[in-house]
N, C-alpha and C positions, 0 to 999 in steps of 0.2 A: 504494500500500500504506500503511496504518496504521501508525502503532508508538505504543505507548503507554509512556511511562515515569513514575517517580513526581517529584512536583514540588521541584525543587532552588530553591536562592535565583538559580539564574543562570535561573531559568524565570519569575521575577518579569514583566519587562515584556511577554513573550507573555499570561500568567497575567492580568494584568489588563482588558486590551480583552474578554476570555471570560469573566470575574468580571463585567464591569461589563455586557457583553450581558446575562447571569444575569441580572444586578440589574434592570436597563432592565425586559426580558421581563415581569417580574412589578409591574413599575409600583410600583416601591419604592425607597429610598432606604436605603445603610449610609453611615454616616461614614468617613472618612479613616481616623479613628485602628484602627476596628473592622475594617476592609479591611487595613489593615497588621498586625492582630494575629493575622488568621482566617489571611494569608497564611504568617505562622510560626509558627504553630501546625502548619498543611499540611505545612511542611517540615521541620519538628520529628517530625513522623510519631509521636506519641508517645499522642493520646489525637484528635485527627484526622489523618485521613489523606488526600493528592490524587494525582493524576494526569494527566498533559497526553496528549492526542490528538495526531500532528501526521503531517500528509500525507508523499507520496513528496517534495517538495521540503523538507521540514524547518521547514514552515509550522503555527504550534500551529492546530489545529481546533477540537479540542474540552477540556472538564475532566470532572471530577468528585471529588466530594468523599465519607466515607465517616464513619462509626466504629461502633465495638462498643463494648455495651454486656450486665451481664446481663442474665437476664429470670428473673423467676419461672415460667415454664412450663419452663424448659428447665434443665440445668446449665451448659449450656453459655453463649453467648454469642449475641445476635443482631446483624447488622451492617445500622445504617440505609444508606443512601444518601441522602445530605442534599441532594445539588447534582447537575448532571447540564447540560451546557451543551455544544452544538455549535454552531458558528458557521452563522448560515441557507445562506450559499452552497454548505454541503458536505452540509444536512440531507437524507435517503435516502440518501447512500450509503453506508449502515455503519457510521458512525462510532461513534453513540450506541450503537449493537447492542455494537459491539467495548468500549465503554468501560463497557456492564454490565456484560458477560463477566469482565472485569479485576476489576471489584469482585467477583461471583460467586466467580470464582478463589481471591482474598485472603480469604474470607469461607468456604472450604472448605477453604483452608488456615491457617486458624486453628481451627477448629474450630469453627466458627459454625453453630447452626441451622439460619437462615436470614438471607435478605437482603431486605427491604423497603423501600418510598419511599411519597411524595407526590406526588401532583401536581394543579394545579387542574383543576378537572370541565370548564373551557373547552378544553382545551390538549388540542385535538385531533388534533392530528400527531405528538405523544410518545404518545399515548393509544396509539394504533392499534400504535408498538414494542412498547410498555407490553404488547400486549394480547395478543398476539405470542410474548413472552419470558416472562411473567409469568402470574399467576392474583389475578385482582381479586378484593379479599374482601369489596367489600361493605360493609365500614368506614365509617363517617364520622369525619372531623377536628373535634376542638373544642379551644378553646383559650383559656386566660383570663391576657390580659397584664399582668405584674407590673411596679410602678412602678419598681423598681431596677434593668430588663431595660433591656440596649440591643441593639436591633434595627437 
């Protein structure tokens, strides 16, 4: 069985081996100092927000990461889903499915719109979740990096 709760500072060293998958996954690179800041900021829970996955033995599996934001279409608020990470040895069985849900949840119990992400057009094995749970719109990403941005 799953259980998902939101991420605490004693969730730190689980929290990073699934941060740093994240990271690996997408062939990229954060610093130290930006990995220690996104981490309390999560648990600050104040303008981002996370959440650990972890098995029937108390083993973190998975994360995900979250915030709202307004929008001009709405009054209300939409809630990205920024991050989204399951450890490979646990990927199919549920995990990711349950750790949408959770954001879904948080994102209807705030009063949010809706809930959207990203993901790369390769990433074929979240796709198929993706495609599953969700309604593809057809979108494309663009994006223009600004010199003062740390990434």
């Amino acid at each position: 069985m799953t259980t998902i709760s939101p991420l605490t500072d004693a969730d730190r060293d689980d929290w990073l081996p699934l941060w740093q998958g994240y990271v690996d996954f997408y062939e990229a690179a954060v610093a130290d100092d930006v990995t220690d800041a996104t981490f309390a900021r999560l648990v600050a829970a104040e303008a981002l927000h996370g959440a650990v996955a972890r098995d029937a033995d108390g083993r973190a599996v998975g994360i995900v990461h979250w915030l709202f934001h307004p929008a001009t279409w709405t009054t209300s608020t939409y809630c990205y889903l920024e991050d989204l990470f399951v450890a490979p040895e646990v990927r199919g069985g549920g995990v990711g499915r349950a750790l949408i849900a959770h954001v879904r949840e948080r994102a209807a119990a705030s009063g949010s719109s809706k809930v959207y992400w990203l993901t790369d057009e390769s990433n074929a094995t979240a796709r198929g979740l993706y495609d599953r749970v969700a309604t593809r719109t057809g979108f494309l990403h663009y994006q223009i990096p600004l010199p003062a941005a740390r990434s």
